[in-house]
Every structure is written in C-alpha cells, then in structure tokens.
C-alpha positions as a Markdown table, in Angstrom:
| # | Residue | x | y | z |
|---|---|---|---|---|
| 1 | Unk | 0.0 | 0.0 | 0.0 |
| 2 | Unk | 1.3 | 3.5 | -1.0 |
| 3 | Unk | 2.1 | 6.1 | 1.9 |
| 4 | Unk | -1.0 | 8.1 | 0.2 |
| 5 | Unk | -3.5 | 5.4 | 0.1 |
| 6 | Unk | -2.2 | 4.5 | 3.9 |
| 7 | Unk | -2.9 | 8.0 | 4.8 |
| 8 | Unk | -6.0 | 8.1 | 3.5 |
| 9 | Unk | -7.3 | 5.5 | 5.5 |
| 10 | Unk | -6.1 | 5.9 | 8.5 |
| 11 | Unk | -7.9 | 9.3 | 8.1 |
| 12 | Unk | -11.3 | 7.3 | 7.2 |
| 13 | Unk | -11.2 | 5.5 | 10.1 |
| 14 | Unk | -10.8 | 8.5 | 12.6 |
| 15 | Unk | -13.6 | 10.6 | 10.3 |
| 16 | Unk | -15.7 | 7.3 | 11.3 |
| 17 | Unk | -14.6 | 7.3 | 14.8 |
| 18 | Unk | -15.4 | 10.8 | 15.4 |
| 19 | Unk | -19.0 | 10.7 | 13.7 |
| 20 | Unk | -20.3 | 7.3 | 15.3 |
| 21 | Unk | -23.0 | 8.1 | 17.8 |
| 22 | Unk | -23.3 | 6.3 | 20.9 |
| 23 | Unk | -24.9 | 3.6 | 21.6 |
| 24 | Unk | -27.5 | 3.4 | 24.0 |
| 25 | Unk | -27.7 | 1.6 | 27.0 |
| 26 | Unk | -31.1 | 0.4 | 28.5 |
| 27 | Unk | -29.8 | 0.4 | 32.4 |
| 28 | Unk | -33.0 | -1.4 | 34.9 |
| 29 | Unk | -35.4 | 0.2 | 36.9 |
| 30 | Unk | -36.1 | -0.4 | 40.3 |
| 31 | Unk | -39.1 | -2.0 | 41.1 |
| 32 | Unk | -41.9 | 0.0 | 42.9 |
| 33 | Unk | -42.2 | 0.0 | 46.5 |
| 34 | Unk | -45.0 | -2.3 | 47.5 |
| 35 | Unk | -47.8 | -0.3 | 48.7 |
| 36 | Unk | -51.1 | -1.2 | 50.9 |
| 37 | Unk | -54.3 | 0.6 | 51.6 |
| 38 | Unk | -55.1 | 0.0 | 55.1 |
| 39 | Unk | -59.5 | 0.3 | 55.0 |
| 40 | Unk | -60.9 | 1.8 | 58.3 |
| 41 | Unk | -63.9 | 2.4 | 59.8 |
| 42 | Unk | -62.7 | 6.1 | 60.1 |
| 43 | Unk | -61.2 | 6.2 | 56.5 |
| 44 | Unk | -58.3 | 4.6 | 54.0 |
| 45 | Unk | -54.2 | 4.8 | 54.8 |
| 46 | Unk | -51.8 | 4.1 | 52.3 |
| 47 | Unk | -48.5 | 2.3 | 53.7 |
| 48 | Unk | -45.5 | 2.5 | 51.1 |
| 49 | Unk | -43.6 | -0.9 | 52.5 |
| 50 | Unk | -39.5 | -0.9 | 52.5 |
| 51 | Unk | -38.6 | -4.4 | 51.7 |
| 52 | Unk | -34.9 | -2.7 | 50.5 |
| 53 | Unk | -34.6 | -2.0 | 54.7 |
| 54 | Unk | -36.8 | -4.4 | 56.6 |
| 55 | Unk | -37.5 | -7.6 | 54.3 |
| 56 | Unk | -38.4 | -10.2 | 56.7 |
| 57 | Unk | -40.9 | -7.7 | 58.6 |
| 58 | Unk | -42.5 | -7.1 | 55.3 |
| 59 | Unk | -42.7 | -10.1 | 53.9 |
| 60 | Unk | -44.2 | -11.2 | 57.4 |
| 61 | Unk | -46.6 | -8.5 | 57.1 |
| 62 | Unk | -47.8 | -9.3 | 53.7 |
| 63 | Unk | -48.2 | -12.7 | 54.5 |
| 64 | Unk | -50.9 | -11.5 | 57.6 |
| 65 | Unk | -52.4 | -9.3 | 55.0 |
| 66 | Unk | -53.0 | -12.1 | 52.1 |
| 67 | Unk | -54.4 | -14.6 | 54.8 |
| 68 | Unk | -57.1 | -11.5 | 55.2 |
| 69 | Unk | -55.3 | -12.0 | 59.0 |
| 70 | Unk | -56.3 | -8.2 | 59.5 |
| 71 | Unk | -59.9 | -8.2 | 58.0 |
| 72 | Unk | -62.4 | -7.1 | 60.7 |
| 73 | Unk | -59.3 | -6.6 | 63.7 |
| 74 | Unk | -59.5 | -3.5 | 65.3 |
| 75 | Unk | -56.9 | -0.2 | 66.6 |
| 76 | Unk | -56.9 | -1.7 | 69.8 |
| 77 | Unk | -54.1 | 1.1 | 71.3 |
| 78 | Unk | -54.2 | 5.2 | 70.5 |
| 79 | Unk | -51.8 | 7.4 | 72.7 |
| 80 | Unk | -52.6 | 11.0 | 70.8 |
| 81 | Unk | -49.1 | 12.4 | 71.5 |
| 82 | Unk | -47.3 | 8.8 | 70.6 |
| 83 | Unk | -49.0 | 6.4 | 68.2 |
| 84 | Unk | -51.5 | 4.0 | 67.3 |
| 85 | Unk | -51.4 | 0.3 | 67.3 |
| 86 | Unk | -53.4 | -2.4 | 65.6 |
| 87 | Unk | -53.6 | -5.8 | 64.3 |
| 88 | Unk | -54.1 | -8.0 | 66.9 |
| 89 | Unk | -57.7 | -8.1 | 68.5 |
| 90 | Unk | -61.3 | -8.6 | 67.6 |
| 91 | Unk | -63.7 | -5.7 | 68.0 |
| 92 | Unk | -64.5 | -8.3 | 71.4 |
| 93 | Unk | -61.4 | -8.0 | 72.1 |
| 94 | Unk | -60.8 | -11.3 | 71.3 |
| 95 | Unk | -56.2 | -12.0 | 70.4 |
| 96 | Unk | -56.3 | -13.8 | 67.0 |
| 97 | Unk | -53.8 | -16.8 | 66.4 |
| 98 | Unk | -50.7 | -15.8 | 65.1 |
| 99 | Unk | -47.6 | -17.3 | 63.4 |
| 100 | Unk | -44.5 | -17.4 | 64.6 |
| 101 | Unk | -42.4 | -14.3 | 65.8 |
| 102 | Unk | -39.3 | -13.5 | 63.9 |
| 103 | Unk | -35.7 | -12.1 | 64.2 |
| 104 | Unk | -36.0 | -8.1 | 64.9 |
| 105 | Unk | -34.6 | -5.9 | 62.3 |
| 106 | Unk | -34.6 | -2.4 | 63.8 |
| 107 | Unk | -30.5 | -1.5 | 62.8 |
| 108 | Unk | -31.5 | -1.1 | 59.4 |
| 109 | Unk | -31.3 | 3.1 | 59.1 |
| 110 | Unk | -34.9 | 4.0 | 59.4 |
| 111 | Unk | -36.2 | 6.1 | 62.4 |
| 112 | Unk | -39.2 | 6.1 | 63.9 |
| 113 | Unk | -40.3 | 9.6 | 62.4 |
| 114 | Unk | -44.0 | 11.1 | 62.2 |
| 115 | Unk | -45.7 | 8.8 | 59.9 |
| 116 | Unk | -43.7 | 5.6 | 59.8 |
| 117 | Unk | -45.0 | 2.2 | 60.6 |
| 118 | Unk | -43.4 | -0.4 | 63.1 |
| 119 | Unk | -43.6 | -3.7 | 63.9 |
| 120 | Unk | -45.2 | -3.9 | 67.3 |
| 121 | Unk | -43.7 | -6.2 | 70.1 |
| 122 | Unk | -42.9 | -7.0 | 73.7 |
| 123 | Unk | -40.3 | -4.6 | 75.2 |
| 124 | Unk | -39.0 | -7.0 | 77.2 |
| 125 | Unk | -38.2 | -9.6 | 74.1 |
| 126 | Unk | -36.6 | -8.2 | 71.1 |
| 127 | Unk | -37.5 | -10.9 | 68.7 |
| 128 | Unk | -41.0 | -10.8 | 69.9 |
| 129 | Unk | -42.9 | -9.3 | 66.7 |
| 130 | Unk | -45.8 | -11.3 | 65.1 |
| 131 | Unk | -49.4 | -9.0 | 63.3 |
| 132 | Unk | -49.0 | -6.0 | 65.7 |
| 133 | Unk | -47.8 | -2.5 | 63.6 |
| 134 | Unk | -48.1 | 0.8 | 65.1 |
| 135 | Unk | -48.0 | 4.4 | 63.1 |
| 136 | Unk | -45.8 | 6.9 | 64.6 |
| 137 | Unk | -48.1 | 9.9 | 65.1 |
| 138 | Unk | -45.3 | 11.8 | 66.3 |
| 139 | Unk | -41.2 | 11.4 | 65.9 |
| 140 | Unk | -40.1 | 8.8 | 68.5 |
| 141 | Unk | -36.7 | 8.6 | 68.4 |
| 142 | Unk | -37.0 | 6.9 | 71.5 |
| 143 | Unk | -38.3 | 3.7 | 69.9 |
| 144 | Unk | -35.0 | 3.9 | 67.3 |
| 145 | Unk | -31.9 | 1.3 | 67.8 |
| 146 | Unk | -29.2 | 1.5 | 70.0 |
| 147 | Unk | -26.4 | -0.9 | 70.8 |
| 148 | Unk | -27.1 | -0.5 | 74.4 |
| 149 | Unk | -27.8 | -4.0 | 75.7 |
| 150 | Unk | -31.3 | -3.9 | 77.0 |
| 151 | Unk | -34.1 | -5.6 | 74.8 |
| 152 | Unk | -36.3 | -2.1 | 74.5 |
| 153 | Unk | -33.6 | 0.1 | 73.5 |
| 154 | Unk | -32.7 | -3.1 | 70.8 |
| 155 | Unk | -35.2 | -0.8 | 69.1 |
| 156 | Unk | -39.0 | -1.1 | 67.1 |
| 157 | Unk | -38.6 | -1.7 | 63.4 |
| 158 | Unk | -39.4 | 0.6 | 61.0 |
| 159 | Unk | -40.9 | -0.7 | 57.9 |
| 160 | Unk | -43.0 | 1.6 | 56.1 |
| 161 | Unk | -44.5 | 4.4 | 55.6 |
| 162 | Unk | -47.6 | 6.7 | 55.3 |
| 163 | Unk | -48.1 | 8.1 | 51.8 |
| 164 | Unk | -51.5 | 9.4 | 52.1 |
| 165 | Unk | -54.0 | 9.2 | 54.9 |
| 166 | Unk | -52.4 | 11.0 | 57.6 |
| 167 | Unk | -55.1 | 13.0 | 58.3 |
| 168 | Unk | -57.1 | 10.2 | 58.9 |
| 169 | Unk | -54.2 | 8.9 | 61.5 |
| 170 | Unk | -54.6 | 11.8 | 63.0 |
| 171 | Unk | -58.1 | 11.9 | 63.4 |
| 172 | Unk | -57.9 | 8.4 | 64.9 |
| 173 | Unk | -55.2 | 9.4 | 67.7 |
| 174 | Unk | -57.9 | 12.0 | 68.7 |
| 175 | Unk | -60.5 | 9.6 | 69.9 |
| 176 | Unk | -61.6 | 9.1 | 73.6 |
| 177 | Unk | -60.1 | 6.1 | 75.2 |
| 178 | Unk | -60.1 | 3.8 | 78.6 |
| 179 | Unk | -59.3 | 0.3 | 79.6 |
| 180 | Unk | -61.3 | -2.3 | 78.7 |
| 181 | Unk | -60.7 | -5.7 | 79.7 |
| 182 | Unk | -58.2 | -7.2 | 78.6 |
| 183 | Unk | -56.1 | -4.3 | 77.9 |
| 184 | Unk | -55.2 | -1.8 | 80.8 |
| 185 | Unk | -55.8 | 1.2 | 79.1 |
| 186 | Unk | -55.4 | 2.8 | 75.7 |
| 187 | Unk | -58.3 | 1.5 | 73.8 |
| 188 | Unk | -60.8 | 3.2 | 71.7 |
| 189 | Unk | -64.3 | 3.7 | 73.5 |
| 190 | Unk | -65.7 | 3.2 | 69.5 |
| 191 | Unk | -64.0 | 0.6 | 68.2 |
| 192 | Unk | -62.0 | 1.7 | 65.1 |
| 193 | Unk | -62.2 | -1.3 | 62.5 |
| 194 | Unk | -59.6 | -2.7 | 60.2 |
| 195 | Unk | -61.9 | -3.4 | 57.7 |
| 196 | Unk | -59.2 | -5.0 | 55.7 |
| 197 | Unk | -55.7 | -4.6 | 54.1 |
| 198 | Unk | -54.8 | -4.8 | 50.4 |
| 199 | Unk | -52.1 | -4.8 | 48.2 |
| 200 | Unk | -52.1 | -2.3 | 45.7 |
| 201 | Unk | -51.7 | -3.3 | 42.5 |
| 202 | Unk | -48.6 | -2.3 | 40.5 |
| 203 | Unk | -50.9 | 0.2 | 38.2 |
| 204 | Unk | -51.9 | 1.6 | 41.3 |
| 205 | Unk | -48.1 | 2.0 | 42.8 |
C-alpha cells in the first residue's frame, strides 16, 4: 500500500470514529415500592412498605395481610401524643392466632419519624414481633436502635411508611379512650375497624 493510500485511511477511520454516535444503554429500573391501603372504619391509609430496609418484617406482614389475617381486627391502642397500634384483636377483644415471631430488624437506618410504621412487640423480648404494627403519630426517636444491651432500646422496626392518609391517622389518635378488659388502658371507646388490608396493584403503585 502507498504512503497516500495508507494516509488516506487511517484518516477514514478517525472521520468514522469521530461521527459514530453512541450507543444506548437500556440500564434497569427499580421495582416500585409495594404499597397497601389499610381500610378503616374512620377512613383509607396508604402504607408504602420498605422491603430494600426491613424484608423479613414485610414479607411477614404481607403474609398477615393475604391470609385476610387483619380483615375485621381493630386499633386496639391510641396514645394522641405517641402512636396507634393495631392488628391483633377482635372488635371483642378477642387475640387472634398468630404465626411465629421472627428475628428483629430495627438496625436497618430508618427512624421512627412522624408517619412511619413499626412492627409492634414486647419490650421485654426483642424478637418478639408477630401481626401487631403501630403508626408513629409523632417522631419517637425513643423507639430507634441502639447498641445498648437492653431488649427495649434493641429498638421497634421501622418498615413503612404513610403516603396518604395522615389525616385520617390523625383523626384516629384524637378519639376518647379507657381500659377495657383485657387491655389496661389505651383503647378506643368506639371501636376503630380494620376493615381489611390490600395490596395495591402495580398500576396503582
């Protein structure tokens, strides 16, 4: 090959170089954050779940609410200037069978903030959670992990929150309460029914 014709296209291949136009990459998209409308006697709450931070908590709560486990359960537990707590009794008051409790996961990075949702469980047993959730209705820090060694500072964990229906939260923490046998205080004098709990579906997310 001549010097010229060498030249020549050596300078076709950088013209090419220079004019070729990227090629795109399609990178993936995150799935949506599962989401569940919590129906109330006092109006609808939409929980955005965070399996990313919390997986066994949600997946145990999902599994409640597919076995219509919340259907007809009431807010047993309303502190106005602290939270309110359902999932576990009848509007008799009766405890519904549960599954198994699991391993806690509160020292995953979420707080208990003003609108988050926690797995409910005894202070005195960290790996205690089974159906109960409570909704912060303010910030708790309090209820946040710490490596201290006691079980309650172990932490509640956090594994959702409230996209829309806060106003009904807070019309809930509002309500007159008392004891009622057999809780020692806290419960609504008008029971406040879960009707139910449903996924939405990924259209809906």
């Amino acid at each position: 090959m001549s010097a010229h014709h060498w030249f020549a296209c050596v300078m076709l291949v950088c013209a090419s170089a220079a004019t070729a136009q990227p090629v795109a990459v399609a990178l993936p998209t995150a799935a949506p954050a599962p989401r569940v409308t919590v129906y109330t006697s006092m109006g609808e709450i939409v929980i955005e779940l965070a399996p990313d931070k919390a997986p066994a908590t949600v997946e145990n709560f999902l599994g409640y609410v597919r076995e219509g486990f919340y259907n007809g359960t009431i807010v047993h537990r309303v502190i106005d200037n602290l939270l309110i707590q359902g999932g576990a009794y009848t509007v008799d008051l009766q405890a519904k069978p549960t599954h198994a409790p699991f391993a806690l996961e509160s020292n995953n990075g979420l707080s208990n903030l003003r609108g988050t949702v926690a797995a409910a469980r005894a202070p005195s047993a960290a790996d205690s959670a089974t159906a109960q959730f409570f909704i912060n209705v303010v910030d708790n820090p309090r209820f946040d992990y710490s490596s201290d060694s006691s079980d309650f500072t172990k932490g509640f964990a956090v594994f959702g929150k409230v996209v829309s229906g806060m106003d009904v939260v807070d019309r809930i923490r509002l309500v007159p309460t008392q004891a009622q046998d057999p809780l020692p205080r806290d419960v609504p004098v008008t029971p406040i029914v879960i009707e139910r709990i449903e996924v939405l579906a990924a259209a809906q997310q």
